[in-house]
N, C-alpha and C positions, 0 to 999 in steps of 0.2 A: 631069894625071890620074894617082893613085897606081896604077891596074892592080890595086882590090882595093876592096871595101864591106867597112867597119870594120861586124860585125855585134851584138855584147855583151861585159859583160868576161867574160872565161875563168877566171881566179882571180887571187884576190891574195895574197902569200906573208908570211906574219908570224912574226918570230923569237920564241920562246919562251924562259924562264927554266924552266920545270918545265913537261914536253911532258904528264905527266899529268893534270895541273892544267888544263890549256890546252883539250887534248882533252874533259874531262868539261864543261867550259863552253861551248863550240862543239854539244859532242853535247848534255850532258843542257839545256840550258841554251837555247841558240838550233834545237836539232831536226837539226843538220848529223847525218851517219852515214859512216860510216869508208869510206873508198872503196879507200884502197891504202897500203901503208908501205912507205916506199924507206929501207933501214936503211942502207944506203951512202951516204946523203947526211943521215941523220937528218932527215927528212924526212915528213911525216905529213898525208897530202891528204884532207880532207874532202869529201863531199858536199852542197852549199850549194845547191840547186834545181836548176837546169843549170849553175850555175858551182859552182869548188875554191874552200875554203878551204886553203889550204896553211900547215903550220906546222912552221916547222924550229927544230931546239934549239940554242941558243949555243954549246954547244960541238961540234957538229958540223961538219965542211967546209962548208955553205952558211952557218950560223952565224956560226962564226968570222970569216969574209970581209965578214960587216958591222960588225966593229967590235966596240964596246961594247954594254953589255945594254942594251936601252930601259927607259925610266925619265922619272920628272918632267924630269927635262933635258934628256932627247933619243930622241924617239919615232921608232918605225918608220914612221909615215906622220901625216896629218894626221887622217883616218878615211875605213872606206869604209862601204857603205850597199847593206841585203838588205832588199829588198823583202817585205814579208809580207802575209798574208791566212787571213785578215780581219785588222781594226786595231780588235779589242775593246780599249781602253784600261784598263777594271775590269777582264778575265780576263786582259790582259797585261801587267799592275802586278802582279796576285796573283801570276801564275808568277815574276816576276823578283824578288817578294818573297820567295817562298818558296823562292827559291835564295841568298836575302841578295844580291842585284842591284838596288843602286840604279839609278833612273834618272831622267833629265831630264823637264822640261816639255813637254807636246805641243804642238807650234808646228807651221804649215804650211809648207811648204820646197818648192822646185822641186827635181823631180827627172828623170830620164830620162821620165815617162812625163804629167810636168806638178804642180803645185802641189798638196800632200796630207800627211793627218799622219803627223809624226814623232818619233822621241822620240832622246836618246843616250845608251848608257849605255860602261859602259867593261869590258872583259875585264881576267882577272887580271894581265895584264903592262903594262896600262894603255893601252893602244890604245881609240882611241872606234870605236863601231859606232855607227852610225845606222839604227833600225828605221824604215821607209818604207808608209805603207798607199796604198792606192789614189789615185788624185786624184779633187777634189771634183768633184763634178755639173757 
């Protein structure tokens, strides 16, 4: 017995090429809102519903220590996935259209809370996000 109930994730930390760039896509783009900036770590944590987005610049101390920029040949993660609500599919193509934000097919996918649609699109450093709507009936 671990001595602890693993309860949701808390945030996930994604390195940036241009933290401004980054941020306007996160905020105007998926609705996160600026929660705190830790300039000693260049470091920039969003508000993503109850969990952080967190996004550090490459050349900062947290940066630096991963390496190379992510890019086609070597991403920060595989993707991760914010659940939303409602999952208008015509009002949430229009927004991502009108941000010039391609995105994927809505396919149904298991998720923490059971099988329901979703779509992926990609941020400007090319990291996938997975938008997640409710599960089916």
């Amino acid at each position: 017995m671990a001595g602890f109930r693993l309860l949701a994730l808390d945030h996930v930390v994604l390195r940036v090429a241009d933290l401004d760039r980054a941020r306007a896509f996160y905020c105007d783009v998926l609705g996160c809102t600026l929660e705190k900036w830790q300039e000693q770590f260049g470091l920039l944590q969003l508000r993503a519903g109850a969990a952080l987005v967190d996004l550090v610049t490459l050349d900062g101390p947290l940066g630096r220590a991963g390496g190379a920029a992510p890019g086609r040949e070597g991403r920060n993660l595989d993707h991760f996935c914010l659940r939303i609500a409602p999952f208008d599919e015509p009002r949430l193509r229009a927004h991502l259209a009108a941000h010039g934000v391609a995105a994927g097919e809505v396919v149904q996918r298991y998720g923490a809370e059971g099988s329901g649609p979703s779509l992926y699109l990609s941020d400007p450093d090319g990291n996938t996000i997975e938008l997640k709507g409710p599960p089916a009936a």
